[in-house]
N, C-alpha and C positions, 0 to 999 in steps of 0.2 A: 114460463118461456125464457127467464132472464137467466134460470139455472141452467135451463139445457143449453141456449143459448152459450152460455161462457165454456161449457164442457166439451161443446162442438168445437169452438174456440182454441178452447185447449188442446186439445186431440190436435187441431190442424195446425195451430204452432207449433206441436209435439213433433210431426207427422212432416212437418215443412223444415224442421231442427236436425231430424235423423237426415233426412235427406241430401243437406245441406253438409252436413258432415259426412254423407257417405261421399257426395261427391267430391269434397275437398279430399277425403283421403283418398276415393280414387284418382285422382288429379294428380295428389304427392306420391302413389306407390308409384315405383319407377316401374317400365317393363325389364322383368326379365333378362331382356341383354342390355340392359342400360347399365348392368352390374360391369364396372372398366375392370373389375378386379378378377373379372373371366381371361381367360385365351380369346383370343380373336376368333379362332375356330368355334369356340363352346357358345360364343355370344351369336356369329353368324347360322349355328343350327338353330339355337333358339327364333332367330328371327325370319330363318327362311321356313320355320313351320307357322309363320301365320303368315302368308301371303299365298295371296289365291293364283291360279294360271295365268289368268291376264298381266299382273304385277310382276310375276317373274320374268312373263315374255316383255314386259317393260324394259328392266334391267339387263338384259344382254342387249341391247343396240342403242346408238347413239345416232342423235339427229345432227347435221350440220346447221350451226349457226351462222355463217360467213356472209356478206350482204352482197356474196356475189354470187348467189346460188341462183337459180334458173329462175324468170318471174313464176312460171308453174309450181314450183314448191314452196309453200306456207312456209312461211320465218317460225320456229318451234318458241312458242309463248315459253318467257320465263327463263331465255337464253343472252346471256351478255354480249351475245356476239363474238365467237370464238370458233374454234375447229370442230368441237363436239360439244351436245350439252344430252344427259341423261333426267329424264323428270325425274321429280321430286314424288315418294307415296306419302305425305301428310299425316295419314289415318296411322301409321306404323313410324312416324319421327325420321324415316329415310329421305335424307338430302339430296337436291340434285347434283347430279357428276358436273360440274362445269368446265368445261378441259383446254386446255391453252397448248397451243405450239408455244415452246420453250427451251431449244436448247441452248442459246445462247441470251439467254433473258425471257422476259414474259410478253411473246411478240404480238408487235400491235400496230405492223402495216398500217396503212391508209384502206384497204379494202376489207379490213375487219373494224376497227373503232377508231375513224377519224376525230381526229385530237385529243387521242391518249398518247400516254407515253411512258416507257420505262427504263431501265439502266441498261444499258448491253455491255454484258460480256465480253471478252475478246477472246477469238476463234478457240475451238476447243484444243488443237497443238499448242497454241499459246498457255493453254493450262496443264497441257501433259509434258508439255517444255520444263517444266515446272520442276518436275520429277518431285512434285511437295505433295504427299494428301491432304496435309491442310488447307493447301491452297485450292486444291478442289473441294473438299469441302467448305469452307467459307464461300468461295464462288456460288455452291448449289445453295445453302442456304441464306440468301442475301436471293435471287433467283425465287426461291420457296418462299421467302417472308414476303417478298411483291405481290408475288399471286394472290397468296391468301387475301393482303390488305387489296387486292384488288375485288374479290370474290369470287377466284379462281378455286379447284380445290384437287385440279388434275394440272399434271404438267407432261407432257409428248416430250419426255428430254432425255438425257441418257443415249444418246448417241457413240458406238461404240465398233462399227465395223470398220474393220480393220484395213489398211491403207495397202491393197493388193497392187493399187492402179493406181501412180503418181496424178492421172490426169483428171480424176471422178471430180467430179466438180461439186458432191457433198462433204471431202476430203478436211474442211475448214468447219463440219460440226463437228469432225470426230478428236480421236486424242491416237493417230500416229499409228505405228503396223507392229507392235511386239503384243503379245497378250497378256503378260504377267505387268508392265506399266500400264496398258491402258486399262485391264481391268480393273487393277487398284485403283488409277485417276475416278475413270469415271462409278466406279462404286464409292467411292469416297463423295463425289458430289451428289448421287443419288441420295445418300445419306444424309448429306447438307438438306436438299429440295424438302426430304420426308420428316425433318427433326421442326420444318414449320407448321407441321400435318398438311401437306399435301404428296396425294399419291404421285410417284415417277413414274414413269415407264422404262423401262432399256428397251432397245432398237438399234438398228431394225433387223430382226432372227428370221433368217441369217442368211450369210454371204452374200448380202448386196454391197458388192464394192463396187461397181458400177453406177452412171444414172443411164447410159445408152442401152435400148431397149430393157430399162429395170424393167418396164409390164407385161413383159415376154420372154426376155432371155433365162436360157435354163444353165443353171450354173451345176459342171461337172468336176465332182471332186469326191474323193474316198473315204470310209470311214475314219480311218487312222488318221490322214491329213489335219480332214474339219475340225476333230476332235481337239488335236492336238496346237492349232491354230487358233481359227475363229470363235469356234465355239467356247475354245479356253477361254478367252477374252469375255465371255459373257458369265461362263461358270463363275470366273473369281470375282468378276463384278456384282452378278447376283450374291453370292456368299458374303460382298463386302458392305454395299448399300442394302439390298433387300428390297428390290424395287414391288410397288403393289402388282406391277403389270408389266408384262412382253409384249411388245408391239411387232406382229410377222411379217415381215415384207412383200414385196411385190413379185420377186421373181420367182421362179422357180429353181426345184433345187432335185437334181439325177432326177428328173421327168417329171412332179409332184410340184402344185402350189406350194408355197412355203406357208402359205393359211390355209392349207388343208393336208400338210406335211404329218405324218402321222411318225414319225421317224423322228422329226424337229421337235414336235408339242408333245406328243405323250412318252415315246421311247426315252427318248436323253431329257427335254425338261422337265416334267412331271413325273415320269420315273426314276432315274436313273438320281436328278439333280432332288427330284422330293418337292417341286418347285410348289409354296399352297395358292401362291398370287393367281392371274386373271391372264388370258392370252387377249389383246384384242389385237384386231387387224388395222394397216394400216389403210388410209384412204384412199379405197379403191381395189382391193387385195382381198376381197370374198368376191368366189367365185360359185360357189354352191350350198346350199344346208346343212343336208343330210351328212354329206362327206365331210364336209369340213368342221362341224358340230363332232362327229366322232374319229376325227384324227385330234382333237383339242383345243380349237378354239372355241371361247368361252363369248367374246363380243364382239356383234358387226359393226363398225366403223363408219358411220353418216353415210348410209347405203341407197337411202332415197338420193342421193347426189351425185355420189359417187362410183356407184354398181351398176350393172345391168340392173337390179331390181335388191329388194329389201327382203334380202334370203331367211332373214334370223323372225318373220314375221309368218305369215301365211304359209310358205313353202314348208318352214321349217315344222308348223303346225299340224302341215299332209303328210311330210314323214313322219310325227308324231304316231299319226294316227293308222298310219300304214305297220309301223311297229317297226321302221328302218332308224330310226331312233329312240332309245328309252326314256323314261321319265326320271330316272338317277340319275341321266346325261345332264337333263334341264337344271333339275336341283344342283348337282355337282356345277355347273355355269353359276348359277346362280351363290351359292355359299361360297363361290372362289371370290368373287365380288365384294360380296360385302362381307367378306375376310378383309379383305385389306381397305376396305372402306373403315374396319375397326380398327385393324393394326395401325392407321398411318394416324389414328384420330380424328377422321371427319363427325363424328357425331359430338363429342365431347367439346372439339374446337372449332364451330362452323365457319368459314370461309365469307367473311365477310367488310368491307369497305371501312379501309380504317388507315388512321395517317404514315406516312411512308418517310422516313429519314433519309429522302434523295441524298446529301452531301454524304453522309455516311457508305450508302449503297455503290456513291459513283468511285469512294478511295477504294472500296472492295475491287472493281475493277479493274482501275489505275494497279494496284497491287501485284494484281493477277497479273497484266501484263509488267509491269518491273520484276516479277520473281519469273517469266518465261521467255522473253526475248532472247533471243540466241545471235551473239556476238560470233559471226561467221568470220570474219577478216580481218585484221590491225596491226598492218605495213607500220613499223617503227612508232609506234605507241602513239597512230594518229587520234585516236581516240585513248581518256576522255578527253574535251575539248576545257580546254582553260578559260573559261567563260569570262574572268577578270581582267583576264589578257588579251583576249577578243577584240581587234577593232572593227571587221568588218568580216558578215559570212554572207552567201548566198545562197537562199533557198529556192527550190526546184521543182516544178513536175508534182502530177497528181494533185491536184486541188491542194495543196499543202495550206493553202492560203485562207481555206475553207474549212474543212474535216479532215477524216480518216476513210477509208473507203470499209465498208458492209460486205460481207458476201450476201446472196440472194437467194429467195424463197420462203419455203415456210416459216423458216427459224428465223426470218429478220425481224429487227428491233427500231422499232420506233423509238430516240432518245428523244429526252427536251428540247425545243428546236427545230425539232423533224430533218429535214432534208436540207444540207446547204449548199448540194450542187444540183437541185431539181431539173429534171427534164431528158436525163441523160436516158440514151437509150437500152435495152427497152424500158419502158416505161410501166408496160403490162407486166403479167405473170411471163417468166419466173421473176421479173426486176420487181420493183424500181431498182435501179441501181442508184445505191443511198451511201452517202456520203455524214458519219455523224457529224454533230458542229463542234469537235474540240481541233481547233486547227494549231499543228504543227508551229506555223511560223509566230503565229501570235505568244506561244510558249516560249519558241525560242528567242523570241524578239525580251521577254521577262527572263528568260536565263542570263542571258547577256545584255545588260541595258545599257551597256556603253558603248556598243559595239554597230556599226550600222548595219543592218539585218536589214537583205533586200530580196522579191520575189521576184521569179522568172515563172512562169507558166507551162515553159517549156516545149511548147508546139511551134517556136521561133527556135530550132535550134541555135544559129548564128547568135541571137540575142541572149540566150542562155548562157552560150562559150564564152561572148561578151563580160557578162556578168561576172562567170566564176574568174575568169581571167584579172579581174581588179579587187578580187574579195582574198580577203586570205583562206579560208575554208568554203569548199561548198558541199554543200548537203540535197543530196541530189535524193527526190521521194520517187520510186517505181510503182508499181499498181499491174496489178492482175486481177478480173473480176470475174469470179468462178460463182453457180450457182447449183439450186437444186433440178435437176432435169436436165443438167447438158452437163455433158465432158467437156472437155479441151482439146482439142485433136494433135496435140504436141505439147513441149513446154516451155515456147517461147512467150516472153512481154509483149503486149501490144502496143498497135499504132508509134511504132518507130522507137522504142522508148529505148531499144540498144544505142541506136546511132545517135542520140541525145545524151545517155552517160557518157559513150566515148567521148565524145566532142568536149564535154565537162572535164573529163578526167585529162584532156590531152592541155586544154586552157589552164588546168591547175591541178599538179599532183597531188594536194592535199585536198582529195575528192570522198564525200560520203554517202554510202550508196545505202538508204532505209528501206525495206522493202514493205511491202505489203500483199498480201497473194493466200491463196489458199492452199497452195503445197510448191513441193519445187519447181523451179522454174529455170534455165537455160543462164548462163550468166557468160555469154561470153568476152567482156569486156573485164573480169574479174581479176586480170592480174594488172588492169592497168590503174586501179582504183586503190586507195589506202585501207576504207574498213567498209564493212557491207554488215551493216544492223538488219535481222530477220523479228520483223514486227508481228507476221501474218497480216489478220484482221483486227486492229488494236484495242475497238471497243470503247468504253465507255472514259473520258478523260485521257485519252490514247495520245494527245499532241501535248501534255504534260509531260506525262510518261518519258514518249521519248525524247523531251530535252531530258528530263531527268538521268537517262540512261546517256545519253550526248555527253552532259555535264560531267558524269560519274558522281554525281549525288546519288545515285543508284549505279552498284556496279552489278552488268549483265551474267548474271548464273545459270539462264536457260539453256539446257539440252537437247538437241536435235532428236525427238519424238519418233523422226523418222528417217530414213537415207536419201540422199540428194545423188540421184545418177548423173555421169557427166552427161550423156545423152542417152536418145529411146533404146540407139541399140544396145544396154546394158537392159533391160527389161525383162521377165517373162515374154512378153509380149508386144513387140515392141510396136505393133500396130493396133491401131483401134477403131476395128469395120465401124464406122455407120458415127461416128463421132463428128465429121465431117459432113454431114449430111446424108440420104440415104438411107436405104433398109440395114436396121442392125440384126448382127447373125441372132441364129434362131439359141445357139448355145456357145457356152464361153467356158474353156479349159484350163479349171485351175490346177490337176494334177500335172501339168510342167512344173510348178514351184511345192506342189501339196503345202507341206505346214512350212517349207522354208519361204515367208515372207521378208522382203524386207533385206534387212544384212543379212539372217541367213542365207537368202539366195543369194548375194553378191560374195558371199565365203565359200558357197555351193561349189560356185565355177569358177574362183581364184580373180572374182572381179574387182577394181577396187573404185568406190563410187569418188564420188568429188565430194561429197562429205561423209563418215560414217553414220551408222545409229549412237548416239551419246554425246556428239560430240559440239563441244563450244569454249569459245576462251574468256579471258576474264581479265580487267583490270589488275591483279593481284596473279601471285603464283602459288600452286601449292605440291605439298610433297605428301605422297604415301606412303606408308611405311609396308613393312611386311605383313603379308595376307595368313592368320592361322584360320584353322577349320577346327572345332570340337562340336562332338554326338553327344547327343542328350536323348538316349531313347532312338525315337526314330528322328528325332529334331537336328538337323545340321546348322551351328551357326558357324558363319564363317565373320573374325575380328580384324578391324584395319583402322590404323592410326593415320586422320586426315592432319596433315598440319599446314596452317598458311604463315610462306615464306615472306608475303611482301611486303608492303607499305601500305597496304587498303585494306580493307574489311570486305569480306567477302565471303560467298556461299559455293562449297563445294561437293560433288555428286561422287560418291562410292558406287562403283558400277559393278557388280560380279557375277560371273559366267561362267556357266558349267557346258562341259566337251564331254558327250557321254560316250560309253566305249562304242568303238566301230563309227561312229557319227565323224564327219565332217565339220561340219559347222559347232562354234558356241552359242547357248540359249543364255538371255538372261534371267537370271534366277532371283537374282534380289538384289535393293537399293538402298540408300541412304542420303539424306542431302544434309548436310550441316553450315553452319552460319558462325564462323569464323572471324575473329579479330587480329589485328598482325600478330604474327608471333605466337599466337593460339593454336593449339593441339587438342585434338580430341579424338579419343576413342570411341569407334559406330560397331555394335553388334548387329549384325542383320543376318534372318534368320530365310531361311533358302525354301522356297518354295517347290514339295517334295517331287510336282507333279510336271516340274521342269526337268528334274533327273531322271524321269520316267518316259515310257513309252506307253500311246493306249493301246492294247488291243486286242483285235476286234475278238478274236476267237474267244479270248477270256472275258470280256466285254467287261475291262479293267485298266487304269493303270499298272503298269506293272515294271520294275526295276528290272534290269539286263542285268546288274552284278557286276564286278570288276573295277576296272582302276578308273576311273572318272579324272578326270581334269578340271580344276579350277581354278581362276585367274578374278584379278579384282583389277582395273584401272579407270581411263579418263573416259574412256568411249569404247565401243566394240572392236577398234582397231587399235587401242593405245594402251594395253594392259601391262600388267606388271609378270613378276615370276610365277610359275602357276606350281598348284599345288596339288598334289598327286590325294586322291582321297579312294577308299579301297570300300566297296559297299556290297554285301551278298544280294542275291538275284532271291525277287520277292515280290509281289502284289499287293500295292497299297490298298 
């Protein structure tokens, strides 16, 4: 018995040994697309051939996490409390989608994760002000490294529609109304977001320049226009960042949802562009299945919340089965997916809670705005302010004394500190209207510490006048509080805040007017004030900043992103049904201006706005020299010798503009910003962007060159150019 016994023994130590080793090596063999040294494509077909029907119809729809969802709908287990969260398949190593509102940081309101908090950004023109891509990239990935460390691994950022409508009160997430800057801006930050692996999305596709009736209005515009406009703006962005996702928007576009646009998703982005990312919709923008599954979206967007009903589940299962949708459709959603769930590195680098270098993240801010503020005004070299010399200023208006003021909605940012002017109204959705805590006067009160630095509030006009009247400087803060979901029905300041600068500017002509706002705004006191600082939304360390830029410890380089009309009647449009209250029109004509947004339209009809596109001044002066053009193949660079004339160190923008034959208006074609010390010279090559010397169209359903003598001009702004130069191109199809 004791032999058989040990034999038995053995066998099943044997028998317990293999085992043990099979299972360790099956443990260590990786799956198949865990191979990083695939294509993202190659690894996403490996992985969408082992998951079963149910697991796919997972992955196209996202649940809302927000804890302000209806008590009827279950909180989705397993969700940080966010905009969207997608499960997790466990059994296959697929991660949950965890997805954050983000365009202006990793937002975290009060009615998604009370007592978080993270950097905010300041306003996205503040960063297209810029004219830097580095500076949008650094922004995006400073933005992207939060989330991760947060356990974000999706960002809703990339905001990129273009500034049709001075009054759209999303105007302050985007970057401005040219498409050749802001597609570089914000591809360049999508870039930033993605190099921390977390997915971006660009949004919202396309032509929501509006917020008044966005979930109904049908936006009317032509192929050739869109193309050569809005759409360009997303093309170069996509080509520049690579975002994993397009997020569609809400309105309609020539009679078609724009998430179930079949024109938008498959014709021009998936065909035309090759696009391999993910379309999701945005919250609230699936309107059907069957249609909208086969015009190209790929993901319904927290549809139990925000839909009539949860189209990409059941409904989408009976067109399945009715044969009104294929089962390539399903896969083709699905391997879009987790393509760019491979591309951007969520499996390799998962998204998880980990220490965050605030001081570092809040100077990325601070930065942003010092390289975008745009020095609009500087009556006999009122600014910078001689901080040494300084006995006494008077600061002014807008909580100065407090923050910086937030725009409102999805993309607001909870900083450290939260709210320092709580209560203001409204207080709900779209508000809070949030005030960050880096307050102005406290900055300036450290800029100047000799100096007596005193606050007015400003809703005592007389007490205000007072004030500046015994101060040698005053610095007078404005405010405009624009949000998501409402326009502006004009582009005046509120609550009196005109008759409060004048009153300043008349008690002391050494008057300084900060703004803060989400696009242009009425200024009619403008010639009675010495300088007028354009801050926007300042963001994160924002009342440092601008002493810094006060002081000229930083001198202001920011370019006007966008045109500042003297008033509405210079506009496409100079009215805007339903802004004011009321039913908004059922559709909205953008073929009045087609692709001339912006200063093209004001060169269109011989208008000339109160500021152009490009333009800003600058502590320092500088000279450009002569603009040459040489070909390289098909490649145009055009060369310009920036040199700074003055006594300050300073940053200067090469702006160049192509007149293509027959055209009216100049496009911008291509830029350069350089960083200059007195006396410094440098030569900028910038290489012209082909699809600006082009026209698209439609018949050829192509860019394609007219031919002939083109005009090019290189200077300070769209109205301040220099000698132009004749360039002679044959007629061709890029």
């Amino acid at each position: 018995m004791k032999g058989k016994a040990a034999t038995v023994l053995r066998t099943a130590i044997a028998m317990g040994l293999c085992a043990w080793i099979g299972a360790a090596s099956a443990q260590a063999a990786p799956h198949p697309w865990s191979d990083a040294s695939l294509a993202p494509d190659a690894r996403a077909k490996l992985l969408l051939a082992q998951l079963t029907q149910d697991e796919k119809f997972q992955l196209i729809r996202s649940y809302y996490g927000g804890r302000d969802r209806p008590a009827n709908v279950p909180f989705p287990k397993g969700s940080i409390e966010s905009a969207g969260y997608v499960p997790p398949i466990p059994r296959l190593g697929i991660p949950a989608l965890q997805e954050s509102d983000a365009g202006l940081g990793v937002a975290s309101s009060d009615r998604m994760r009370p007592g978080d908090h993270a950097t905010p950004l300041p306003a996205g023109p503040v960063t297209a002000a810029s004219w830097d891509p580095q500076v949008a990239y650094r922004g995006g990935a400073m933005i992207g490294s939060e989330a991760h460390a947060k356990g974000f691994n999706v960002l809703l950022a990339g905001g990129i529609n273009l500034m049709r409508e001075p009054r759209n009160g999303r105007n302050f997430e985007y970057a401005g109304e040219d498409p050749l800057l802001a597609g570089i801006i914000v591809g360049e930050a999508i870039r930033g977001v993605q190099s921390a692996h977390v997915i971006s999305t660009i949004k919202h596709y396309a032509l929501n320049n509006q917020e008044t009736g966005r979930n109904t209005i049908d936006v009317q515009i032509g192929e050739e226009a869109m193309r050569e406009s809005d759409l360009l703006a997303f093309e170069l962005a996509i080509e520049h960042g690579k975002p994993g996702s397009v997020m569609c928007s809400y309105n309609k576009l020539n009679g078609d949802w724009a998430c179930e646009n079949d024109y938008l998703l498959n014709q021009v982005l998936k065909q035309d562009w090759h696009y391999p990312g993910f379309v999701m919709s945005d919250w609230g923008a699936t309107h059907s299945a069957a249609k909208a599954v086969n015009a190209g979206l790929d993901q319904q967007s927290a549809g139990e919340v925000f839909d009539k009903q949860v189209y990409f589940d059941a409904p989408l299962r009976e067109a399945l089965a009715r044969g009104d949708v294929k089962q390539a459709r399903i896969d083709d959603m699905v391997q879009r997916i987790l393509r760019s769930m491979f591309a951007a590195g969520l499996f390799e680098h998962p998204a998880r809670q980990a220490p965050i270098d605030e001081a570092a993240n809040l100077a990325v801010a601070r930065e942003t705005l010092e390289a975008g503020a745009v020095l609009l005004r500087n009556e006999q070299n009122l600014l910078p302010l001689q901080a040494d010399k300084l006995a006494s200023v008077a600061v002014i208006g807008a909580h100065a004394d407090k923050g910086v003021l937030a725009g409102g909605g999805s993309s607001l940012v909870t900083a450290r500190g939260g709210n320092a002017v709580p209560g203001l109204a409204p207080t709900g959705w779209p508000g809070p209207v949030m005030y960050h805590p880096y307050a102005p006067l406290k900055a300036i009160r450290a800029m100047a510490p000799k100096a007596k630095v005193e606050f007015a509030a400003g809703d005592d006009v007389a007490a205000a006048a007072a004030l500046a009247a015994k101060s040698q400087v005053a610095v007078v803060f404005v405010q405009k509080w624009q949000t998501e979901s409402v326009d502006s029905p004009d582009l005046s300041l509120p609550d009196g805040q005109d008759a409060l600068v004048a009153a300043v500017a008349k008690a002391n002509p050494h008057t300084v007017v900060v703004l803060q706002n989400s696009g242009p705004v009425a200024m009619p006191w403008l010639d009675q004030v010495g300088a007028v600082l354009e801050t926007w939304y300042p963001g994160g360390d924002g009342g440092t900043a601008i002493a810094h830029l006060l002081s000229g410890k930083v001198n202001p380089s920011g370019r006007l992103p966008q045109s500042w009309p003297r008033d509405l009647s210079q506009l496409p449009r100079p009215a805007l049904p339903g802004a004011a209250g009321g039913t908004p029109p059922e559709s909205v004509d953008y073929r009045i201006e087609g692709a001339d947004v912006g200063y093209r339209w004001f060169q269109s009809r011989g208008i000339k706005p109160l500021f152009p596109f490009g333009y800003g001044l600058s502590y320092t002066s500088f000279a450009h020299g002569p603009l040459t053009l040489d070909t390289h193949g098909s490649r145009i660079v055009a060369t310009v010798e920036l040199r700074n004339t003055g006594s300050r160190a300073g940053a200067e923008v090469a702006q160049v503009y192509v007149q293509v034959p027959g055209a009216k208006v100049r496009r911008l074609a291509g830029f350069a910003k350089a960083n200059l010390q007195p006396g410094e010279s440098r030569q900028l090559s910038i290489e012209l962007e082909p699809r600006l010397l082009a026209d698209f169209d439609p018949a050829r359903h192509g860019w394609v060159l007219r031919g002939g003598d083109y005009v090019v001009a290189e200077g300070r702004s769209s109205e301040d150019l220099g000698s132009p130069v004749q360039l002679k191109l044959p007629a061709r199809q890029l």
